[in-house]
N, C-alpha and C positions, 0 to 999 in steps of 0.2 A: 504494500500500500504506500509506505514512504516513496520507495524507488519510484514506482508510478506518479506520489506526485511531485517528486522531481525531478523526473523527465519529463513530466508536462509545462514547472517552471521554467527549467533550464529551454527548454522549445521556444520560447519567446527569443525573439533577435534580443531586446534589450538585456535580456536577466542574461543572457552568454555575454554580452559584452561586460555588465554588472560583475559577473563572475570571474572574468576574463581580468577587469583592473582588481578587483577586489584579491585577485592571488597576485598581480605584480606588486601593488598594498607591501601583504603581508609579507613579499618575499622580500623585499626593501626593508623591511621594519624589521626582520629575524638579520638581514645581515648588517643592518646598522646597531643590532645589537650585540652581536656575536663582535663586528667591529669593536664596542665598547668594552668588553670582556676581553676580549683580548689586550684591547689599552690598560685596562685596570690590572690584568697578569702580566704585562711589560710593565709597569710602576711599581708592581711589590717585586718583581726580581732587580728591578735594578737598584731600589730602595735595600734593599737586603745587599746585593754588589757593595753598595756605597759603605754601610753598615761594616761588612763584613773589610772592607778595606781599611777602615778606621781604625778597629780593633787591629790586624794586623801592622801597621806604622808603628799603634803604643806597645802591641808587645816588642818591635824594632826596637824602638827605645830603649824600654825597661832593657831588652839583653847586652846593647850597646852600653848600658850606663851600668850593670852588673857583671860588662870585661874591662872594665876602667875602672871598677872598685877596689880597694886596698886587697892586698890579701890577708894580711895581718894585722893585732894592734900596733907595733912598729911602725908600719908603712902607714897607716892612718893619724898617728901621731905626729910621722914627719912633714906629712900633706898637711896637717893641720897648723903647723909650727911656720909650715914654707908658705900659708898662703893658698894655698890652693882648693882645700876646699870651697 
């Protein structure tokens, strides 16, 4: 009964045209939003890139600054005495 009366809608010139923009519509409207999800999955990975770059410079750091530290109280004392700390 449905089938029947939607080939009797679809039978009108207008409702196939109707039908006809109403899927180019929707098919514009799925890929401008798949578009959008994709945008929003490219801004958390590069947000996380960035993130994740951060943190690797400060552990740079810290290890640069923990092969220049005394090895002893001696060396610490002399550094301290010379200035340099």
């Amino acid at each position: 009964m449905i089938a029947a009366l939607f080939t009797g809608i679809a039978a009108a010139p207008w409702m196939r045209a109707a039908l006809r923009y109403g899927a180019i519509v929707l098919a514009v409207l799925l890929f401008l939003l798949s578009l959008r999800r994709s945008g929003e999955r490219t801004g958390r990975l590069a947000e996380r890139l960035e993130t994740t770059e951060k943190a690797n410079h400060v552990q740079r750091q810290m290890l640069e600054a923990a092969a220049r530290r005394p090895r002893d109280r001696n060396k610490l004392a002399e550094r301290l005495r010379d200035g340099e700390f």
